[in-house]
C-alpha positions as CSV (number, residue, x, y, z in Angstrom):
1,X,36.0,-9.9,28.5
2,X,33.8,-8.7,31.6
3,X,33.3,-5.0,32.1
4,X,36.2,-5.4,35.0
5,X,38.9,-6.4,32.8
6,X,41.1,-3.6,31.1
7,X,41.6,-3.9,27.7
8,X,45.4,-3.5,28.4
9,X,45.5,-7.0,30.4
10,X,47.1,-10.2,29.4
11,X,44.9,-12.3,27.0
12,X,45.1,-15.3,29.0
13,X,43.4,-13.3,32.0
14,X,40.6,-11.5,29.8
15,X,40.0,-15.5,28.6
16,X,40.2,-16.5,32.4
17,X,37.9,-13.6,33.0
18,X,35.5,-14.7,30.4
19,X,35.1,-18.1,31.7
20,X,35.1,-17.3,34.9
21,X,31.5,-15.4,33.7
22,X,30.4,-18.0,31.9
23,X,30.6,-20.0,34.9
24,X,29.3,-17.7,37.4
25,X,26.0,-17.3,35.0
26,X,25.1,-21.0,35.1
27,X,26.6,-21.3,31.7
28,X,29.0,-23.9,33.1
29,X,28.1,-25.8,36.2
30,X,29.6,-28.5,37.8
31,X,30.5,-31.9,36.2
32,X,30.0,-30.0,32.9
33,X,32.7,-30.3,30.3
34,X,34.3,-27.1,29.4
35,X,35.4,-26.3,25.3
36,X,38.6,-28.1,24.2
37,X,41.7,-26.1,24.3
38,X,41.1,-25.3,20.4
39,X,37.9,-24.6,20.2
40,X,37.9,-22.0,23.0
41,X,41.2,-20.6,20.8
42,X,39.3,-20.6,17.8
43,X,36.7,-18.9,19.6
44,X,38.4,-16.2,20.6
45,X,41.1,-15.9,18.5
46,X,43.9,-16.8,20.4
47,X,46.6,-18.9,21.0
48,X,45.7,-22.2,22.0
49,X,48.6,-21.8,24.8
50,X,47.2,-19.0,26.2
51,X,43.9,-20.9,26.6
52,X,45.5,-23.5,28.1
53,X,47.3,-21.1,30.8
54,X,44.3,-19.8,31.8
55,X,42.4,-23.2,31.9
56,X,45.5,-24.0,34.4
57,X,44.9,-21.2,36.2
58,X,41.2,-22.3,36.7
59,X,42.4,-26.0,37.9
60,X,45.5,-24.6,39.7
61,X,42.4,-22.8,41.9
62,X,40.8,-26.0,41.9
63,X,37.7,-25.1,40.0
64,X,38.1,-27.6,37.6
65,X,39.4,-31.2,37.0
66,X,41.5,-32.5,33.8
67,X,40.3,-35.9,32.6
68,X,42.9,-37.2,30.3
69,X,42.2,-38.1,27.0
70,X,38.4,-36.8,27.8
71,X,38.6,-32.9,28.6
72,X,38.4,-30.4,31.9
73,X,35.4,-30.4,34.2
74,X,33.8,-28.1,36.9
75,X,34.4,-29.6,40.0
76,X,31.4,-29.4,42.3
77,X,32.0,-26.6,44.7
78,X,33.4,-24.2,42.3
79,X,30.9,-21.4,41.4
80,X,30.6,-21.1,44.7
81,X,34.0,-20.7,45.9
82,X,34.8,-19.0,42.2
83,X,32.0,-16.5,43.8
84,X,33.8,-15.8,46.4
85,X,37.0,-15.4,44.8
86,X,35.6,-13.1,42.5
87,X,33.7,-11.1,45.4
88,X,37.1,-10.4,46.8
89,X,38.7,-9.6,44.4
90,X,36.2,-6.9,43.2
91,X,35.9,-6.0,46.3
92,X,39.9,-5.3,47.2
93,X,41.0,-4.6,43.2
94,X,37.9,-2.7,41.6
95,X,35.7,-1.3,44.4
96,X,38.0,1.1,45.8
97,X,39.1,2.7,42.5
98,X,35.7,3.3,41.1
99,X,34.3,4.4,44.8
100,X,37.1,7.1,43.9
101,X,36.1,7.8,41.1
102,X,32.4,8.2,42.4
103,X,34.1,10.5,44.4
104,X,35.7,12.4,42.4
105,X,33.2,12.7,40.2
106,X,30.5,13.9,43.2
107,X,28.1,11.0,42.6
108,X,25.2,10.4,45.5
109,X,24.4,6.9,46.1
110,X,20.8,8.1,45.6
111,X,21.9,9.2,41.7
112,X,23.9,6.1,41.1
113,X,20.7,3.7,42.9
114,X,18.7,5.5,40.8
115,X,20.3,5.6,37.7
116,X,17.8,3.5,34.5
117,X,20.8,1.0,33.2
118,X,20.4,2.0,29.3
């Protein structure tokens, strides 16, 4: 689960989340093979159909490419338009409630620029 997802979301999106990460830190890049269905399930701990609903949300977006009888793959293209994606949606979903927050909470940009990440 990245630091954006809430730990009240669906477990399909904090998986879709996860390997959305994965793939946007070089972890995964294109024409790599993703885990099976079970292992990522075993993994995690889930159910291995709510792995596969969020692997179908992945090719659904056209990030990745189902080989039968071999297993998905990252289609060239998508970390960069998975980037993207993720940019927007950060930027229209996350960014404006923890801007508030900044807000709310009287934070300078010099204080939060400034700030040593422990």
């Amino acid at each position: 689960m990245t630091a954006l997802e809430h730990e009240d979301s669906p477990v399909y999106l904090k998986l879709r989340a996860s390997i959305a990460t994965a793939i946007l830190r070089g972890e995964y890049r294109a024409g790599d093979q993703l885990p099976s269905v079970r292992a990522l399930a075993a993994e995690h701990g889930a159910n291995p159909l709510t792995v596969a609903k969020a692997y179908q949300s992945f090719q659904d977006d056209g990030y990745v490419e189902v080989r039968r009888g071999v297993g998905m793959f990252v289609l060239p293209g998508a970390v960069e338009r998975l980037k993207l994606a993720e940019r927007e949606r950060f930027l229209t979903g996350y960014w404006p409630k923890v801007r508030d927050h900044i807000a709310l909470l009287g934070l300078s940009a010099h204080e939060l620029l400034d700030r040593e990440i422990a």
